[in-house]
N, C-alpha and C positions, 0 to 999 in steps of 0.2 A: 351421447347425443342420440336420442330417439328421432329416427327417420319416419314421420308420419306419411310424408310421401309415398315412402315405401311401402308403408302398411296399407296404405288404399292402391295400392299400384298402379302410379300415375307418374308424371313426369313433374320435375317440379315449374314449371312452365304451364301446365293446368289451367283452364279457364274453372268458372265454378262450373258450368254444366257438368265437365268432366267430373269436377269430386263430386257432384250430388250423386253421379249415375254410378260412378265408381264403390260411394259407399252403401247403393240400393242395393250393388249385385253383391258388395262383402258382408253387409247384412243379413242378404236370406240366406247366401253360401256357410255364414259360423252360427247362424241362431241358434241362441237354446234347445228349438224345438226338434232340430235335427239330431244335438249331440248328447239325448240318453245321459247327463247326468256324465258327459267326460270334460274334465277340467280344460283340458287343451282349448276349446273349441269359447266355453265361458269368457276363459282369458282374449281369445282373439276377438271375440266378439267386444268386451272392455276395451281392447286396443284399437279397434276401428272406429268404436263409437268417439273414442277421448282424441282421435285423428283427425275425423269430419266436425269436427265441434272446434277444435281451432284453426282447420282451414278452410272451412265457409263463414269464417268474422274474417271481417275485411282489414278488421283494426287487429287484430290477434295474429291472424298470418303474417300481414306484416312486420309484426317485432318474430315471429318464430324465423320468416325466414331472414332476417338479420344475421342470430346465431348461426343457423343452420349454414348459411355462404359464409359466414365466418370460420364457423368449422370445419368443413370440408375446404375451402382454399387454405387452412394451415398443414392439414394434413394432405391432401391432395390438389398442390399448385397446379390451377390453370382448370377450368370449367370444361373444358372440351376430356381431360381426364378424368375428372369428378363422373359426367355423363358416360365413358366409357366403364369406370368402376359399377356405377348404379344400373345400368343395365347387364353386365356380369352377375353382380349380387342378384337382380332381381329376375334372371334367367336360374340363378341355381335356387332361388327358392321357390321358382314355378313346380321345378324339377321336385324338389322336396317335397314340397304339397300335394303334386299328384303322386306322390308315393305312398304318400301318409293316409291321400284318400283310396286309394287301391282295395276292392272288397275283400276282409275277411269275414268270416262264418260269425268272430266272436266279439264282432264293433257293428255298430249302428249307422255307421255313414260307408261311401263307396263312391268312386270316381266313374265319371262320363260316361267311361265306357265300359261299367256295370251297367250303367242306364240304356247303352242300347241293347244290349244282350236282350232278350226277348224268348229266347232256349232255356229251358231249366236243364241242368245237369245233374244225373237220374242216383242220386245217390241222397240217403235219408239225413234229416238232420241231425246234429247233434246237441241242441239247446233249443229249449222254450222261446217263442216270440218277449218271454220276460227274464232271458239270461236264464234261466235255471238249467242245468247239464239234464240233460234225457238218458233216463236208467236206462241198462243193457237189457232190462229186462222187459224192456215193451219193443214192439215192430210196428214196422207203417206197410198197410194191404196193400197200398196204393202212391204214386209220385205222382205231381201234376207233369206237366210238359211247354207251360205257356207262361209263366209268369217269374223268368228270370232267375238269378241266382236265389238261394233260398237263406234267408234271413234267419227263423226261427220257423218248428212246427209240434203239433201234439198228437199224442198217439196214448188212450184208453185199451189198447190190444197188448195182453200178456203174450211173451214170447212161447210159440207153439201149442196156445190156446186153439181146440179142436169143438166146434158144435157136435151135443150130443143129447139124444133123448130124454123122458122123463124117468123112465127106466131105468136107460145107463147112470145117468145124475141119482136114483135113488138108491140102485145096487154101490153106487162110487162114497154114497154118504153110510149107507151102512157099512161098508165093507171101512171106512175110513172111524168108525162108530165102534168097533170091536171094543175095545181098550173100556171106552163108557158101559156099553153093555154089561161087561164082565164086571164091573164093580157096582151094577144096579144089579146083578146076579146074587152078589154075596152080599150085598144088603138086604134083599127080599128073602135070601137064604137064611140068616143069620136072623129073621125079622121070625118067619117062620119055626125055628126051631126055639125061640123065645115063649112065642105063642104058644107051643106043640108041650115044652118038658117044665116051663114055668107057669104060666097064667095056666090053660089047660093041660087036663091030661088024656091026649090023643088029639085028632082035629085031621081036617083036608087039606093037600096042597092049594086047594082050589083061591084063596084070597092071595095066598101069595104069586100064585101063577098072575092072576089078574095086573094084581099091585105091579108084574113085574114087566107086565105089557104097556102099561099104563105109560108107564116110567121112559121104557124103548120105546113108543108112540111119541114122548114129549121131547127127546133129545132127538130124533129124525126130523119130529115137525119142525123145532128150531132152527134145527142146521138146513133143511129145506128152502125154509123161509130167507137165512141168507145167502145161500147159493143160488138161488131160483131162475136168478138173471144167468146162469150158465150155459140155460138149454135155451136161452134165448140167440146168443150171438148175434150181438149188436154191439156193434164197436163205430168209434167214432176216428178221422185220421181229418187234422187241418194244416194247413203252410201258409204264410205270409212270405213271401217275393220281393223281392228289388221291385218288380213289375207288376208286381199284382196278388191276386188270394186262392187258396183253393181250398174246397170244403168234401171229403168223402165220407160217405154211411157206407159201412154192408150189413148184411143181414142173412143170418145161416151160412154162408159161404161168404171167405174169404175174397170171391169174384161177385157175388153175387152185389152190387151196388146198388142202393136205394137212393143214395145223395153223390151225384157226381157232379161239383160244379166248379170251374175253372173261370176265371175273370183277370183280364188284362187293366191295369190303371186307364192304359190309353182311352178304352174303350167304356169310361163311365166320365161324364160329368156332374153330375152331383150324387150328393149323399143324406136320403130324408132320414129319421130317429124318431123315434120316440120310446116317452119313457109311462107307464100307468100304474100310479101306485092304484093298489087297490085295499080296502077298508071292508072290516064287515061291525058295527056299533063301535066307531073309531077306534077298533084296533087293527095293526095289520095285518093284511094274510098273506099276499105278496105282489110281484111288480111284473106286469106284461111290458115286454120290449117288442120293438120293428124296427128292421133297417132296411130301404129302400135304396140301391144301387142304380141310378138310373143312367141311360143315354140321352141326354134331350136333343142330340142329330138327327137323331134316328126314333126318336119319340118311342123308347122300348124299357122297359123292366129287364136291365141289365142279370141282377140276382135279387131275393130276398129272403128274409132269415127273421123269424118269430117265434118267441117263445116265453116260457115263464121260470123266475125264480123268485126266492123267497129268501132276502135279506131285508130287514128294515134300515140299516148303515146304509144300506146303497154299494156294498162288497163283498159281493157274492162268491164264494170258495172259488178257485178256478179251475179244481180238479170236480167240483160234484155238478158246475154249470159250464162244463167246455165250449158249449156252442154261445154263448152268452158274451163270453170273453175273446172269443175269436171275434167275434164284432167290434168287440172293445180294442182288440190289439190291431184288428185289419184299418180300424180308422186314425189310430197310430200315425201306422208309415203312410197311408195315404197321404195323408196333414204332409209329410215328409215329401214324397213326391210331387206335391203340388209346389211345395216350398221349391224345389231343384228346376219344375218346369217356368217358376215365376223368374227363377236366377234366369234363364235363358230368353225370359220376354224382354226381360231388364237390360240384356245384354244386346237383343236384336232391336228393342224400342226405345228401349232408357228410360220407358213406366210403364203402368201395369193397369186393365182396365176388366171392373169388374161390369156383371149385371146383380143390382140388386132387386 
């Protein structure tokens, strides 16, 4: 016998107000939108919905609960036990649930009193805002302090990665060049003595000296060209929060910060987007994004984030556009947050009022 009762946690005594309000607030608390793709949450969400659909028919609840008092007074004689039993039961599966929502690091949902937390606890994450495990081999400069326990974050900074000159980077690529060199040595060697005892007889080192510059000029330039971003040090660090987002740049130094910016949920109510492909004789070249973080309490430009990437799918790598997709993961959990603050309108109003 399936207890719908149970499942919207009500009494079975319930007026309808009670099940409408009951199934608003189990609604936003199992949506989809919260549970990331975990079966748990799907199924509850199917069990609530197939609960308020036959007891808000007036003709349906009625024959359910036929059975239902029929069942429970064969197994449980006399209603004033029945009601002792069903409040037991549904004291230990309060109990259950908020255990089951209690934050960890490597699920997507979290309980109440995650959501008052407002402290971040100073220790790095260990997985991407998209599940992916973060190699040992990158570091974060920086932790926020304001935006709650920490969900998922990214970090572009190699572990004990040091800013260093054009110099040191050029002395670091030749000295790492030896190996190449030596064998553009014995080629322009070998090219030479070709020249010197077969085609000619006698000749200058002078061509093959050249040839042999030439050759070390073109294997420096290349490796240059991919190192170059070295002596830049610019590293990128973001975190997505229970509470909120935070975005860090440095530059040259590991202190030295260009992007410091920390944002609580509370403290934004909407969120503007856009998206601009762009075109040069209809083909494309790539898409400018904006994301506007606003407070309209307080009429303020909470944060904002612009930039460009070049995907025509509309899926852009998320390791070669990090800041891109940190917009895209930060409106994620927002979506999230809003959802857990609607459960608690639900609960204090028993509906929900938008401005459109």
């Amino acid at each position: 016998m399936v207890n719908h009762y149970e499942i919207l946690g009500i009494e079975p005594s319930a007026t309808q107000e009670q099940i409408k309000k009951a199934f608003r607030i189990n609604a936003v608390r199992f949506h989809p939108d919260k549970n990331a793709g975990d079966p748990f949450f799907a199924q509850k969400f199917i069990e609530i919905k197939t609960a308020y659909d036959i007891l808000s028919n007036s003709v349906t609840r009625a024959e359910y609960d036929i059975h239902y008092y029929q069942f429970f007074a064969k197994n449980e004689p006399g209603i004033t036990e029945h009601e002792k039993r069903y409040r037991e039961e549904k004291a230990k599966q309060k109990k259950k649930e908020q255990e089951s929502f209690r934050f960890d690091p490597f699920k997507t949902f979290y309980s109440d009193n995650d959501r008052e937390q407002q402290e971040t606890p100073q220790y790095p994450p260990k997985q991407t805002p998209w599940g992916q495990k973060i190699g040992e081999s990158l570091e974060f400069f920086a932790l926020p302090k304001t935006i709650g326990k920490i969900i998922g974050g990214y970090s572009d900074l190699p572990k004990g990665q040091k800013a260093i000159s054009s110099f040191q980077l050029f002395f670091n690529l030749f000295k790492s060049s030896l190996q190449s060199i030596s064998i553009a040595f014995g080629i322009c060697f070998l090219l030479y003595l070709h020249w010197t005892f077969n085609l000619h007889k006698g000749g200058t080192l002078l061509p093959a000296i050249i040839f042999f510059l030439i050759a070390i000029s073109i294997i420096i330039w290349f490796k240059y060209g991919i190192h170059s971003n070295d002596k830049k040090f610019e590293f990128i660090n973001y975190f997505i929060g229970i509470n909120g987002f935070a975005l860090f740049k440095c530059q040259g130094t590991r202190e030295n910060l260009i992007i410091n910016s920390e944002v609580n949920f509370n403290d934004v109510t909407d969120l503007i987007t856009s998206h601009e492909i762009r075109k040069y004789n209809f083909n494309y070249v790539n898409t400018a994004y904006n994301y506007l973080w606003i407070n309209r309490k307080i009429n303020k430009i909470v944060f904002q984030n612009s930039g460009l990437y070049s995907d025509k799918d509309g899926q852009p790598n998320k390791y070669m556009y990090p800041e891109y997709h940190f917009n895209v993961e930060t409106e994620k959990y927002w979506t999230v947050y809003l959802l857990d603050n609607m459960e608690k309108e639900l609960e204090l109003q028993g509906y929900l009022q938008f401005n459109l």
